[in-house]
C-alpha positions in Angstrom: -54.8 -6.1 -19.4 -52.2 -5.5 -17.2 -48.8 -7.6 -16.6 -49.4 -8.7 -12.9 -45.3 -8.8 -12.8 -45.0 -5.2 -12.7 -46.8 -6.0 -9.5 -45.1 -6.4 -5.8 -45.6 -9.4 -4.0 -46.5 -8.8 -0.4 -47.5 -12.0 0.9 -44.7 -12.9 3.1 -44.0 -9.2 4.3 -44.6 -9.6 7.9 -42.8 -13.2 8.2 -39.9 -12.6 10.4 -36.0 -13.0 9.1 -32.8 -12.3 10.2 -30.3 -10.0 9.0 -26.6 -12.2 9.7 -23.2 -10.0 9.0 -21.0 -13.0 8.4 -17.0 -13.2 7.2 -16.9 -14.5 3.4 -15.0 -17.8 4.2 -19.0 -18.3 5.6 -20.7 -17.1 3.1 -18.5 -19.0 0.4 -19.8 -22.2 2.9 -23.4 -21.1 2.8 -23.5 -21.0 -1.0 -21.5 -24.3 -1.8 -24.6 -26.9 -1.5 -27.1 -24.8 -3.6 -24.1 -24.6 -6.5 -23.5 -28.7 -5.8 -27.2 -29.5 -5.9 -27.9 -27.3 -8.9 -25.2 -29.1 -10.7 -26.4 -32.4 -9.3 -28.7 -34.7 -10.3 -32.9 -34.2 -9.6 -32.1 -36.7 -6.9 -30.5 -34.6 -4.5 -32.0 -33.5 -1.4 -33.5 -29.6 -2.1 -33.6 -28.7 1.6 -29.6 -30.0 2.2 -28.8 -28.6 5.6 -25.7 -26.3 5.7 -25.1 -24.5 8.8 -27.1 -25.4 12.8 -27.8 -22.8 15.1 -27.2 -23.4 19.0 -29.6 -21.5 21.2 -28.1 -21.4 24.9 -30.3 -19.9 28.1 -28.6 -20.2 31.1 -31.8 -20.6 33.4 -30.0 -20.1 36.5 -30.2 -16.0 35.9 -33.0 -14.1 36.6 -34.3 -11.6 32.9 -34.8 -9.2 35.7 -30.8 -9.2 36.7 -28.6 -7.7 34.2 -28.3 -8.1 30.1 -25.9 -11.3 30.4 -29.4 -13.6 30.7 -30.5 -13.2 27.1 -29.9 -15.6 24.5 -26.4 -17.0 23.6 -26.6 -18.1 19.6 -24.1 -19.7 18.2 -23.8 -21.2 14.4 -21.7 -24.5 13.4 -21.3 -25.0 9.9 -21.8 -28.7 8.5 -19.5 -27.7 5.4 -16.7 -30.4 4.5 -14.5 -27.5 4.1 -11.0 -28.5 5.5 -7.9 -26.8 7.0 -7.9 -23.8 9.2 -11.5 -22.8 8.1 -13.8 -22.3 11.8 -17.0 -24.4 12.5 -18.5 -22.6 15.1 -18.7 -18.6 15.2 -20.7 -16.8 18.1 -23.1 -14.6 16.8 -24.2 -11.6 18.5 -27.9 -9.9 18.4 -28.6 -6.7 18.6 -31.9 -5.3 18.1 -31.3 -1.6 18.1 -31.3 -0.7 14.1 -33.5 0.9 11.5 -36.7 -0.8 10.8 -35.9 -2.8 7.8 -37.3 -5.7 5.0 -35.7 -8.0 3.0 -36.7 -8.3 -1.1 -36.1 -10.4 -3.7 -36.3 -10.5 -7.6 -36.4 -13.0 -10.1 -34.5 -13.6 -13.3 -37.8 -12.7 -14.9 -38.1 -9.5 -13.1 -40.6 -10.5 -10.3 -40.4 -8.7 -7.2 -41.4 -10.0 -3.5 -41.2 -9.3 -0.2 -39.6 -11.4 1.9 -40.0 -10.6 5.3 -39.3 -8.1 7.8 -35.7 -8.2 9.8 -36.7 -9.7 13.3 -32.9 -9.7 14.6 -29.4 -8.5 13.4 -26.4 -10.9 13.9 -22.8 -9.9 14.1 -20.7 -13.4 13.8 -17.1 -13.8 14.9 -15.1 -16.7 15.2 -15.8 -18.8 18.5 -12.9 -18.4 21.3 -11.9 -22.3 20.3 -10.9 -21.1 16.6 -9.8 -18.2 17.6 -6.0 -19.5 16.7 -7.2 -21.0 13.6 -8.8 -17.8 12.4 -5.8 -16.0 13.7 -3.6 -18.3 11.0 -6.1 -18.5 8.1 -5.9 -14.5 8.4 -2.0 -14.5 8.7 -1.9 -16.8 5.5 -5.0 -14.7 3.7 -2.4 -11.4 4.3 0.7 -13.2 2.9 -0.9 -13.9 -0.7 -2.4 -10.5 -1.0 1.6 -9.4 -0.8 2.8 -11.5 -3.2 2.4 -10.1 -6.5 1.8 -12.2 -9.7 4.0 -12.0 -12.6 2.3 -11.6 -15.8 3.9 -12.8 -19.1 2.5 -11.1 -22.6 3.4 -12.9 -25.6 4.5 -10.4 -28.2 3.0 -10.6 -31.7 5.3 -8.5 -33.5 8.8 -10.4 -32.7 10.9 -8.9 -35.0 12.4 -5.8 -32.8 9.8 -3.0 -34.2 8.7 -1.7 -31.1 12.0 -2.0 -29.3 13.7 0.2 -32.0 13.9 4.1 -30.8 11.5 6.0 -32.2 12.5 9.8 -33.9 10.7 11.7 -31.3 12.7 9.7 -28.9 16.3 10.5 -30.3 15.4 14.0 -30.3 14.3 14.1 -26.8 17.5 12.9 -26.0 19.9 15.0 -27.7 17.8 17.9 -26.0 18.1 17.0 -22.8 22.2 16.2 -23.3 22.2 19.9 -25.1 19.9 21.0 -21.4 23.1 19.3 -19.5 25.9 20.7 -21.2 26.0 24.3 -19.0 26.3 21.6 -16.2 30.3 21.6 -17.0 31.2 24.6 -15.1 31.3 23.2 -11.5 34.0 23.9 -8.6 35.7 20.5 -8.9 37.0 21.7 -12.6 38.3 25.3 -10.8 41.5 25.6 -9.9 42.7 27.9 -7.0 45.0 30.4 -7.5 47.6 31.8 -5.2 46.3 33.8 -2.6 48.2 36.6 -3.0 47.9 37.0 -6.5 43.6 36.6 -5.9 44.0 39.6 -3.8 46.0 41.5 -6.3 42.7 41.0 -8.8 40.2 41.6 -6.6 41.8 45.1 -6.0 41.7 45.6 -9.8 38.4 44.4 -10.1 37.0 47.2 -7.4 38.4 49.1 -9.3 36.5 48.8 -12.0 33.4 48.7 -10.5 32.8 49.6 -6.5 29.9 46.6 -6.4 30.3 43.1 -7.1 27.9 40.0 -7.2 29.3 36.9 -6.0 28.3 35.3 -9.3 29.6 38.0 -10.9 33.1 37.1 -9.3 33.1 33.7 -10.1 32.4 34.3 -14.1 35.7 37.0 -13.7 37.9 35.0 -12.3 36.6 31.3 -12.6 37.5 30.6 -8.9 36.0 28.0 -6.7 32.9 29.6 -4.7 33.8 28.8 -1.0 37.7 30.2 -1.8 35.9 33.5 -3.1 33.7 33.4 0.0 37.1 32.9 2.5 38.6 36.2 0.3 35.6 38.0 0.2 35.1 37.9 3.9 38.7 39.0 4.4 38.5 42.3 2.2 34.6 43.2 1.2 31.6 44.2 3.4 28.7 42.1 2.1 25.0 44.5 1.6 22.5 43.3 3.3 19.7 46.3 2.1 20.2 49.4 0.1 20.3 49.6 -3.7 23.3 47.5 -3.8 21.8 44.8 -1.9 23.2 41.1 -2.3 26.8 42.9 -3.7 30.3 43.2 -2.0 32.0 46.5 -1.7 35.9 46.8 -0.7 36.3 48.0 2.8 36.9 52.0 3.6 40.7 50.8 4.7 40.9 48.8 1.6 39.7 51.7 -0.2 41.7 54.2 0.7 44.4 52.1 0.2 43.5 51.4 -4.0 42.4 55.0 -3.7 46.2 55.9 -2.7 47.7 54.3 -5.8 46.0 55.5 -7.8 48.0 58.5 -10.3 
């Protein structure tokens, strides 16, 4: 024989329900009698009323003029909830949406249809709370930004896991060894006379005809920009060629260390 639960209850599938999109301060409102009465006594009422809905027509317009004739609902809860909570929220209808039904299951797995979704109700907070809401928002936004402090006991107390590990000491004298090259800056350089600069630059050239501006400052450990300043005095800097990104004496300089030469 089969187990009629696996079977889907249908009996209320064409009763009519609404489908209500509410904020959760309502929701936590709708819920609060159920969780009271369940945790009441057998005395208390089963059908405890939590929240009336106001129908308003105003008869004086004709359905025929414009869309502003249909119904006005509005919803007042009957919570005890105090402070800047609303009690009344207008709710607006709309009937344009997917065809729709609402089911339900038991803790015993028993599933049921519960009706099919007459209405759908947007709610927001009625133009006379509309400054409550506005603070109860404000104050909602304020304690999301405030970030809780969480304090962990520690077992261990006696300073294991603050002591530095052997992979960690290593890590460190690798990275101070990775550092050291950082010595060799301009602050530590000290200028020379300009006259005597010039004097081995010629000698350099003479060496070799192309120079890198790196390769300058490793031969005469001379502050970059006062290289530069020289450089752009006496060299011609190549911008393509085989010797590009090198200086090269000028042809007057050149001739000139050419001349001297025995």
């Amino acid at each position: 024989m089969e187990n009629k639960d696996n079977y889907l209850e249908t009996s209320k599938a064409e009763r009519s329900v609404w489908l209500m999109k509410c904020p959760g301060l309502v929701s936590r409102s709708l819920k609060a009698p159920q969780l009271s009465s369940s945790s009441s006594t057998s005395s208390a009422s089963p059908s405890q009323a939590v929240a009336k809905v106001i129908l308003s027509i105003d008869p004086r317009v004709s359905s025929d003029d414009n869309d502003s004739s249909s119904p006005q609902f509005t919803m007042e809860l009957v919570g005890t909830e105090t402070g800047d909570v609303p009690k009344r929220y207008s709710m607006d209808m709309t009937k344009d949406f997917v065809p729709m039904s609402v089911f339900s299951e038991t803790s015993q797995g028993k599933l049921a249809v519960e009706g099919k979704i007459l209405n759908k109700f947007d709610m927001r907070p009625h133009d006379e709370n509309i400054e409550n809401y506005g603070k109860l928002c404000r104050e909602r936004t304020n304690q999301s930004m405030n970030k809780s402090r969480q304090i962990q006991v520690i077992d261990n107390d006696n300073g294991t896991h603050m002591r530095p590990m052997p992979g960690m000491i290593i890590a460190a004298v690798f990275n101070e060894k990775k550092k050291a090259p950082a010595k060799t800056s301009d602050t530590k350089r000290t200028r020379r006379d300009r006259g005597e600069m010039e004097d081995i630059m010629f000698k350099l050239f003479e060496r070799q005809s192309n120079w890198t501006l790196r390769q300058l400052i490793q031969e005469t450990d001379q502050p970059e920009q006062f290289l530069k300043d020289i450089l752009k005095d006496l060299c011609i800097y190549n911008n393509k060629g085989t010797n590009q990104g090198s200086y090269e004496l000028k042809p007057e300089y050149k001739k000139a260390t050419d001349g001297t030469n025995p």
